[in-house]
NUDO-414570 format. One record per residue (C-alpha): x, y, z; residue in three letters. Coordinates in steps of 0.001 Angstrom, whole numbers, plus 524288, in hexadecimal, padded with zeros to 5 digits. Example, Ala and Ser with C-alpha at 12.3 -4.5 7.8 and 13.67 -1.06 7.14 Angstrom:
residues 2
8300C7EE6C81E78Ala 835667FBDC81BE4Ser 
//
This chain:
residues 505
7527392ECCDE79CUnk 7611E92B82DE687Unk 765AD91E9BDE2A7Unk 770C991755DDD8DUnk 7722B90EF0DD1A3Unk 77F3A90828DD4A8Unk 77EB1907C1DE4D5Unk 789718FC6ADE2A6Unk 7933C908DBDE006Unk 7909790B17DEFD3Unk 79FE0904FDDF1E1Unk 7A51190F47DEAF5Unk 7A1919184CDF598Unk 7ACB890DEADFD9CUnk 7B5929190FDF352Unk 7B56392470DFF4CUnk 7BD8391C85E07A7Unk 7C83592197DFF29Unk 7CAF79307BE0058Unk 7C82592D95E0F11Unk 7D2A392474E0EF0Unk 7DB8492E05E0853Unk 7DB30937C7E1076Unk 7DBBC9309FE1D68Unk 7E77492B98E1962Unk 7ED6F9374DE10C4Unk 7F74B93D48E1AD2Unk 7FD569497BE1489Unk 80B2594AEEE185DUnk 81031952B0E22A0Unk 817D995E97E2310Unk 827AD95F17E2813Unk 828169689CE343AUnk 8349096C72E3731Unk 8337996C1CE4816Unk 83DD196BF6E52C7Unk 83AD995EBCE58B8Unk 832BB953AEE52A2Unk 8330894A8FE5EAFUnk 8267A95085E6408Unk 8202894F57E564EUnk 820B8942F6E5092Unk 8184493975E5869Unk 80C1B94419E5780Unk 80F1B94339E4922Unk 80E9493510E4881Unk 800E2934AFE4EDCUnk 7FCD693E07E44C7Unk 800BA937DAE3940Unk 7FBCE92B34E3D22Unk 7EE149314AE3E29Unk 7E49D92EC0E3407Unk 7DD2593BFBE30A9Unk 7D329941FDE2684Unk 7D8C394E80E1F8CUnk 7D191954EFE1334Unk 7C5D1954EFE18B5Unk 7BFE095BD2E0D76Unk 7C7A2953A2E01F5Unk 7C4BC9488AE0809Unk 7B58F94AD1E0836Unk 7B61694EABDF8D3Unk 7BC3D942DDDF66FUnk 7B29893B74DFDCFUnk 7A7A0941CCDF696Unk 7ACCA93F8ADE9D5Unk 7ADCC92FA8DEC78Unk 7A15992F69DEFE6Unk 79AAE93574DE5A6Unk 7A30992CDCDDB39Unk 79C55920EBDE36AUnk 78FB592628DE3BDUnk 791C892887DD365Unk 7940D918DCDD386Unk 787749162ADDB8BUnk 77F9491E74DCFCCUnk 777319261DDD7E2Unk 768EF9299BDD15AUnk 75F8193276DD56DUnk 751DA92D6DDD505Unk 7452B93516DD4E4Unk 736B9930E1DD153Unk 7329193640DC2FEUnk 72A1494287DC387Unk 71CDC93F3FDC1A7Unk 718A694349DB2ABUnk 70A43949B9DB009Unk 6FE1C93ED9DB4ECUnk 6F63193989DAB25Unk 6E738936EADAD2CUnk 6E3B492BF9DA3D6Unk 6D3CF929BFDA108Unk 6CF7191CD2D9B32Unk 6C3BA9226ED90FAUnk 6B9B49184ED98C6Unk 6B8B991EE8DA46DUnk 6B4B092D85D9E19Unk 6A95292621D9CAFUnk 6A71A92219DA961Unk 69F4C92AD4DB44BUnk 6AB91928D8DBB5AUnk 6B23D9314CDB2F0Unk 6ACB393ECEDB9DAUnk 6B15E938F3DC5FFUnk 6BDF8938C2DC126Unk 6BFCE9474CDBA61Unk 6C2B694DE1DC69AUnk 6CEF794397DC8EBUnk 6D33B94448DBADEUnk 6D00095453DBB74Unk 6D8C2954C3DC74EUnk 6E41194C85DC063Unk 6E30F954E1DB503Unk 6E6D19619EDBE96Unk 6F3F495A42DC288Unk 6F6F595A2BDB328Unk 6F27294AC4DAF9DUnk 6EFA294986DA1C9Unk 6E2AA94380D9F85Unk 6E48293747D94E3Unk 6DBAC92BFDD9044Unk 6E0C49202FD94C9Unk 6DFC291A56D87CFUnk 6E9739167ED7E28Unk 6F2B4923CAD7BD5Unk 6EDB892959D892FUnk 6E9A79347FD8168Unk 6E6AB942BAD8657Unk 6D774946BED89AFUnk 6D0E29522BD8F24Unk 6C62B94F0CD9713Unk 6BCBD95CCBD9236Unk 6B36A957D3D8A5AUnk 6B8549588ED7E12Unk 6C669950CED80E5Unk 6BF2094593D87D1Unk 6C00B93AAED8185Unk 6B2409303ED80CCUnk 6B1FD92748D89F5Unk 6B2D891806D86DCUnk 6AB3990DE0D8B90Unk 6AF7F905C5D953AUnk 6AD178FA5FD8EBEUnk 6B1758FBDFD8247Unk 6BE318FE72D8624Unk 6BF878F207D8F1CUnk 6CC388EDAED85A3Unk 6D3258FAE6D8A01Unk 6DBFB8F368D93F4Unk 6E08C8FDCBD9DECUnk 6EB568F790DA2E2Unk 6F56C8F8D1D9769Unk 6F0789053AD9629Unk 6F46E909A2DA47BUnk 7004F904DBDA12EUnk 702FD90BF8D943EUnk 6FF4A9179DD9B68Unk 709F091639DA618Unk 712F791511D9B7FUnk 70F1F91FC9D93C3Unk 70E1B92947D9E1DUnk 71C559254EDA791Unk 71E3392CA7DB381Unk 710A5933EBDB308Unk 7064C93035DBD42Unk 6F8AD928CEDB585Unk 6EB6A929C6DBA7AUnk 6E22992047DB335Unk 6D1FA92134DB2ABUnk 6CE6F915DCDAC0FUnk 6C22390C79DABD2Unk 6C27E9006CDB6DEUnk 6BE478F686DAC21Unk 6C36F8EA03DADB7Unk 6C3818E92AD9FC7Unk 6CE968F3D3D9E66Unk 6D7E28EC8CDA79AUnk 6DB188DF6ED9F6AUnk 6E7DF8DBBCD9C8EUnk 6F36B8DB29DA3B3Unk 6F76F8E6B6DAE42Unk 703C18EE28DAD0EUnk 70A758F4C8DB7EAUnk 7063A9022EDB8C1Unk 70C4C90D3BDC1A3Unk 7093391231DCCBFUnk 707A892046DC836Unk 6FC0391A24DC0FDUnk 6EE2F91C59DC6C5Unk 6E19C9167EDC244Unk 6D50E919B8DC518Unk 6C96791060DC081Unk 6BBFD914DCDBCE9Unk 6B1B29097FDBD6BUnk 6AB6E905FFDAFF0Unk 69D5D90CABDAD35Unk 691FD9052FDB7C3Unk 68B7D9041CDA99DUnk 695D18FD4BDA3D8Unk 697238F159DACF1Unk 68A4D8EC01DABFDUnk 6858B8E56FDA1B1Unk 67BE08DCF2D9DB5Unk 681C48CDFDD9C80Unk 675AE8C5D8D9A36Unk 665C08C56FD9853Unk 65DF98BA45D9A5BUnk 64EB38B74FD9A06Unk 64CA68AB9EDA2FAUnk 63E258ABB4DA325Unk 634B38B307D9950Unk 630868BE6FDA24AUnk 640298C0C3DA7F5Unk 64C0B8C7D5DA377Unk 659A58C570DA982Unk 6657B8CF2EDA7E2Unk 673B58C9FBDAC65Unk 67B4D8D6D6DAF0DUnk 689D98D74EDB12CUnk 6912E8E054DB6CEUnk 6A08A8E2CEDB96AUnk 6A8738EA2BDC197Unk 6B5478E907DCAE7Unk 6AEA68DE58DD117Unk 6ACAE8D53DDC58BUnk 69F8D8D1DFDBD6FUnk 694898CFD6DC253Unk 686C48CBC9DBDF8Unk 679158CF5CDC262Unk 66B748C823DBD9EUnk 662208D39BDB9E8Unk 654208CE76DBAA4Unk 648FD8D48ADB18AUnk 63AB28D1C9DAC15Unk 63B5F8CFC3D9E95Unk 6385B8DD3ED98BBUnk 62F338E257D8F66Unk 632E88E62ED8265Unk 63BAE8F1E6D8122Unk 63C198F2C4D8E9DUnk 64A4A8F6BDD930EUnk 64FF58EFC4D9E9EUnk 655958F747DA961Unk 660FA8F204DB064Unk 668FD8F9ABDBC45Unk 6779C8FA17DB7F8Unk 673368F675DA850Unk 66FAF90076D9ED0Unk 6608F8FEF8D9810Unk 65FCA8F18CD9318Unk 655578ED7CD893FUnk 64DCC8DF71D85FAUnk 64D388DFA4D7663Unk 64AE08D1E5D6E5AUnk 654098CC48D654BUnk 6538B8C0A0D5C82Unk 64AAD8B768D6406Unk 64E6F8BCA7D72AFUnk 651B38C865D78E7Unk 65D928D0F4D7D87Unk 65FAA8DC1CD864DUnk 667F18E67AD7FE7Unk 66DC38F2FFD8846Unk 670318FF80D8035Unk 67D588FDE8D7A45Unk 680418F1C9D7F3FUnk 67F348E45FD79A4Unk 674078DC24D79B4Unk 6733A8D16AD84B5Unk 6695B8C4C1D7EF2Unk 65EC48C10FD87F0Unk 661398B2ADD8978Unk 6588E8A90DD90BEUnk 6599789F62D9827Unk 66390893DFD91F2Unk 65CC288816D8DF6Unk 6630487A8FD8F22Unk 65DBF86CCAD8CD3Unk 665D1860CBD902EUnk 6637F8548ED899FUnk 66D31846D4D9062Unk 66BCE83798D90D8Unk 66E5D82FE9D9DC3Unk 67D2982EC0D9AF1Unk 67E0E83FEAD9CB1Unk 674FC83EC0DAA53Unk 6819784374DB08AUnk 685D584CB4DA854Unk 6780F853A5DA7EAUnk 6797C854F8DB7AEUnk 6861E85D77DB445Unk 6808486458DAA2AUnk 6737F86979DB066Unk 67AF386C17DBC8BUnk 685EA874B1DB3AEUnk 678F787A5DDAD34Unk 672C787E7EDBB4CUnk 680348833BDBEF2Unk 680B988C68DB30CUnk 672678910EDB1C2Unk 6734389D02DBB3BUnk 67CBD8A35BDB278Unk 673558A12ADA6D8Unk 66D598AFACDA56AUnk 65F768A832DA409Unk 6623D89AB9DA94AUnk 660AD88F5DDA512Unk 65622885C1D9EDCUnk 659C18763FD9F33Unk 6528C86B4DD98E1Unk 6587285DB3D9C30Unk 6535A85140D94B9Unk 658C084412D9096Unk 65DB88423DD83F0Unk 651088385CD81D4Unk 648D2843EFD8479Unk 64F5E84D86D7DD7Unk 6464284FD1D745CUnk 63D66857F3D7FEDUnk 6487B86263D819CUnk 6419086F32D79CDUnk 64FD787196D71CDUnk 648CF87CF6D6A79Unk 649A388396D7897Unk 658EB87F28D7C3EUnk 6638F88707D7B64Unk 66C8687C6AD7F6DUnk 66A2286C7DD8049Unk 67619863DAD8686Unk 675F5857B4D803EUnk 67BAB84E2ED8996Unk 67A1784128D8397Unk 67F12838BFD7831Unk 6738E8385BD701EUnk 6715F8408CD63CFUnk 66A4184E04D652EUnk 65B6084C17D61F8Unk 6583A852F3D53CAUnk 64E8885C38D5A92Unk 659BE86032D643CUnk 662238625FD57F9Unk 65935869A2D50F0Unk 65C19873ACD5A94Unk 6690C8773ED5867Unk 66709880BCD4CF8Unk 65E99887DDD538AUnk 6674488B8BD5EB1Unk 6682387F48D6868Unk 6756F87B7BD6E50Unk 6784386E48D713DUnk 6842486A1ED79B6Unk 685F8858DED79B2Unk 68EFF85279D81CFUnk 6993E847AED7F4FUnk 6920183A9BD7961Unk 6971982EB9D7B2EUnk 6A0E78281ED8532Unk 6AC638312FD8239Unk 6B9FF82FF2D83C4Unk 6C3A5831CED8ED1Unk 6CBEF83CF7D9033Unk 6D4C1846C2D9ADFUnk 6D3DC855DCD9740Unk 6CEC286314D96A5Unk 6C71786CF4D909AUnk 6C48A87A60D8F0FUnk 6B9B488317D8C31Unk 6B8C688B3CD7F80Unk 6B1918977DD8810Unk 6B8B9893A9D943EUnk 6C8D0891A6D927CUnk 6C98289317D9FE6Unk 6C3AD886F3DA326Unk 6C5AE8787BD9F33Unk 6BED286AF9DA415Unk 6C32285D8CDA37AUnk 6C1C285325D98D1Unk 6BDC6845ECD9E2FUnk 6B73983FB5D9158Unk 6B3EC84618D8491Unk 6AB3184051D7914Unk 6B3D783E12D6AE1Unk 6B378847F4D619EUnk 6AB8A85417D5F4DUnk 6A10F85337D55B5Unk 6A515857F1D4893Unk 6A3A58674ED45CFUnk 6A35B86BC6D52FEUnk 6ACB987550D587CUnk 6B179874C4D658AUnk 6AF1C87CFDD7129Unk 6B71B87622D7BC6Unk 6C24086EDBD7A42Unk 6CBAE8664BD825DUnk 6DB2F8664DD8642Unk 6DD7C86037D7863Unk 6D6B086745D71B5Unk 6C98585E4FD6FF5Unk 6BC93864C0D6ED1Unk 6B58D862D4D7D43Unk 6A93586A0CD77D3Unk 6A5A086CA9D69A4Unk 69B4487440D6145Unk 6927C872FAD55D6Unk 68A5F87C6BD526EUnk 67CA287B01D4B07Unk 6752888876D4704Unk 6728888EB4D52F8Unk 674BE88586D5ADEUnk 680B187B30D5F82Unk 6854486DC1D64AEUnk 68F7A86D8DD6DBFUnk 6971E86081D6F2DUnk 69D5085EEFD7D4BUnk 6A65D85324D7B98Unk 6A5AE85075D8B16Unk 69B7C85030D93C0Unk 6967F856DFD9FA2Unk 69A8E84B30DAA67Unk 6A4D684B46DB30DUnk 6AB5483E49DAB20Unk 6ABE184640D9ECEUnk 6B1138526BDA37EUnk 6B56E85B6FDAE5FUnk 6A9C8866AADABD3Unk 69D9785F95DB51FUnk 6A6C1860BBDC010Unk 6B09B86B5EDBF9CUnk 6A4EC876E6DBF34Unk 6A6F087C20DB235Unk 69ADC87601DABDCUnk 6907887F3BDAE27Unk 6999088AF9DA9DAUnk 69DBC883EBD9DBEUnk 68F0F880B2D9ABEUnk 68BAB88E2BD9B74Unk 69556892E2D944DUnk 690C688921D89A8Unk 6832488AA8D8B1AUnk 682D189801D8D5DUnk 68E3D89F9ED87E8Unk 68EE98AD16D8CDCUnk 68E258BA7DD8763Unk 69AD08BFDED813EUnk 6A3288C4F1D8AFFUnk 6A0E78D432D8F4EUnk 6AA638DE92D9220Unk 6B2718DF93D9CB3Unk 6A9968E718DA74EUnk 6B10D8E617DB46DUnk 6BA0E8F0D9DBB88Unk 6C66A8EF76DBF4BUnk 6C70F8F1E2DCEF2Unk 6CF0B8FF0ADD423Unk 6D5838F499DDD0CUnk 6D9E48ECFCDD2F4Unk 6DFFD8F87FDCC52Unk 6E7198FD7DDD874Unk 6ED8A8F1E7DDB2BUnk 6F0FE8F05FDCC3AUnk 6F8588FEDADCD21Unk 6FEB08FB5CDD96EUnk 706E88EE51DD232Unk 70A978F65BDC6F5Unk 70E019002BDCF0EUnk 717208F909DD792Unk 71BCA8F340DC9A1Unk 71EFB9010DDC307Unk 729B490931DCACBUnk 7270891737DCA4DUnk 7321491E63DBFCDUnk 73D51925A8DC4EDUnk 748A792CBFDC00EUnk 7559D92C76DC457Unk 76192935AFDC2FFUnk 76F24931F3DC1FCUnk 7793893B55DCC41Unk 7860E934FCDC7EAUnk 788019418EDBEF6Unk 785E0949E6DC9D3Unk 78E4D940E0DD1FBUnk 799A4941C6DC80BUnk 7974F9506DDC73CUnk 79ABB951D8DD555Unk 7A3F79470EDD62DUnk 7ACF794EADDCC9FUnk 7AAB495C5DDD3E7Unk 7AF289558DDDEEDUnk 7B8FC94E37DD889Unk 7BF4D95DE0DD43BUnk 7BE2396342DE10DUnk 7C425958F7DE8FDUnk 7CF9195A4DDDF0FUnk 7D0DD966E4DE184Unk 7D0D696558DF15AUnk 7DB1195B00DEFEBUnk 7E37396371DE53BUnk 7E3DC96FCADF119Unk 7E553965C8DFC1FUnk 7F25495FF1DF442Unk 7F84496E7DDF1BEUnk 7F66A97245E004BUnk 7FCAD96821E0593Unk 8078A968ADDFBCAUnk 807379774DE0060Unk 
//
């Protein structure tokens, strides 16, 4: 494709009007004819001269010619044509030759291979591989290599490999696809392969609600998000494995003074039962309990074996069985009874409220597990009990909720309380999520187990492709231009040197 780099220079082209000019208005001179009698002649050759007439016909084209490709030298014409493809690469991410998908795929990459792609890992140094059996590399697990972002490495790729058309087989795992996207070309293409069925389901929680009754919380991700499932079982005999559709064999063994159910190679999920909670108040906290049993009812469903509540006054305290609590919220001013505190070595948590009237104030807080989310200040109790450490904290800085831990178990200090004139959290919904997170901390966080969708992809390749013009080269004629300009340039001197001797002839 032809183009110009200076199209300003098109008013030199205004430079042909100029050897047409001369010769309309060049008028060689005209020969003496001796004749008898001139009186017939002369007004004939008036009319003549006063005629305005091209001569030169073929001078006066060269000339023409040779203006006009000194103006088109100005303009700087360039030829441009698309790059020439270089040899496709076939990039395989080492996940997926461990996928069934991967025989799906060998006829595509075989056919590739025929057109003369080079078959790479696409892994750091896209190295060289063979696929016969002995160059093929082993294949990685999915899920160990969920920090091997793929987007930089697209990216790297493109540049590494300019001008040559990419075909990429990589795993769908969401995991891979962190980070920010680049632009990528449009000579890229990307096929996903899901993850293993295997390898997104798992087995999140177990629970043992009543004696004769085993519950199994399975999770599962794909494209479509996570999603959870409540598996149902009779609580099995000894070295009985459990069998689970879409889980691999699962087995019951004791440990310490409960259970957990352990799945070869994988980690070992506690059997956990249901959460026991006493509540102890005085008849200034009668409001506050409504909010907290109805934050407590609001949370139980997404206990994995619900939840057990004992509610007393603080006067009859003394009948909650604190040997069997896991938890006890202390919602009055009075002391803890001794045989309440006798507890707390042996594993019981305690959570009080703020005693006292309190003192006004206007601010926030945030959540330690939770940065997300805040709640407002309305009154706060003075200061924090000495060697506690804080959990919560306010705008400034203050400690909202604090901790002191004794053996196994603790006292939490929350210097608020749970009524709409002390705070923001009985009203704004964000109690019974905060009390389970409290209560009830969950299981460290698993790996990354959804897919990213093909959709998603496509529409990602089509920005960066619209972002990434395709390379072209571009040749420069103004040599050849001034190559012919000059041969031009000669022979129109030497059509003007023979017109000039023949007419001096």
């Amino acid at each position: 494709m032809l183009f110009f780099a200076n199209p300003a220079a098109l008013w030199a082209l205004l430079g042909l009007l100029v050897p047409l000019a001369i010769h309309l208005w060049n008028r060689r001179p005209g020969r003496v004819v001796p004749v008898g009698a001139l009186r017939w002649l002369t007004a004939g050759a008036n009319r003549r001269m006063r005629r305005l007439h091209l001569t030169q016909w073929p001078l006066l084209l060269l000339r023409l010619l040779l203006l006009g490709i000194l103006a088109t030298v100005l303009l700087g014409p360039r030829w441009q044509r698309p790059a020439r493809p270089g040899r496709p690469q076939v990039l395989v991410s080492p996940e997926v030759l461990g996928t069934p998908a991967w025989p799906l795929l060998r006829p595509t990459v075989d056919s590739l291979r025929r057109r003369g792609a080079e078959l790479r890992l696409f892994a750091p140094g896209f190295q060289h591989w063979s696929d016969s059996a002995a160059g093929r590399p082993q294949p990685v697990a999915d899920a160990a290599a969920g920090a091997d972002w793929f987007w930089p490495r697209a990216a790297a790729a493109a540049d590494s490999f300019p001008a040559q058309p990419l075909y990429l087989f990589t795993s769908a795992g969401l995991a891979h696809f962190a980070g920010s996207r680049p632009a990528l070309p449009a000579r890229l293409r990307w096929q996903l392969v899901p993850p293993d069925s295997a390898a997104r389901s798992w087995l999140q929680a177990a629970a043992r609600p009543a004696p004769d009754s085993l519950w199994l919380t399975i999770g599962r991700g794909d494209a479509a998000g996570i999603r959870f499932r409540r598996q149902r079982l009779a609580w099995p005999a000894q070295a009985q494995p459990l069998r689970v559709p879409g889980l691999p064999a699962l087995q019951l063994q004791p440990r310490g003074p409960g259970f957990v159910v352990q799945a070869a190679g994988g980690a070992a999920v506690p059997v956990t039962l249901p959460l026991r909670i006493g509540i102890g108040y005085d008849a200034t906290r009668r409001a506050d309990l409504r909010y907290v049993q109805a934050a407590l009812r609001a949370a139980a469903p997404l206990l994995p074996a619900g939840l057990r509540l004992q509610v007393q006054p603080t006067a009859a305290a003394g009948t909650l069985a604190a040997d069997s609590l896991d938890w006890l919220l202390w919602l009055s001013d009075a002391p803890l009874p001794a045989q309440l505190r006798q507890q707390l070595p042996r594993g019981l948590r305690v959570l009080h409220d703020a005693a006292g009237p309190g003192q006004p104030v206007a601010g926030s807080f945030a959540f330690a597990d939770r940065p997300d989310a805040t709640a407002q200040l309305l009154r706060r109790s003075a200061a924090a009990p000495a060697g506690t450490a804080a959990q919560w904290t306010d705008a400034a800085g203050q400690p909202v909720l604090t901790l002191q831990r004794h053996g196994r178990g603790a006292e939490y200090y929350l210097h608020t309380r749970f009524h709409p004139q002390w705070s923001s959290l009985p009203d704004d919904g964000q109690l019974p999520e905060l009390l389970l997170a409290l209560l009830n901390p969950v299981a460290p966080d698993r790996a990354e187990t959804r897919s990213l969708a093909p959709q998603q992809l496509t529409a990602r390749l089509a920005d960066g492709a619209a972002a990434v013009p395709p390379r072209r080269t571009a040749r420069d004629l103004r040599p050849w231009l001034a190559l012919a300009a000059g041969l031009l340039f000669g022979l129109e001197r030497l059509l003007a040197t023979r017109r000039s001797r023949s007419t001096t002839a």
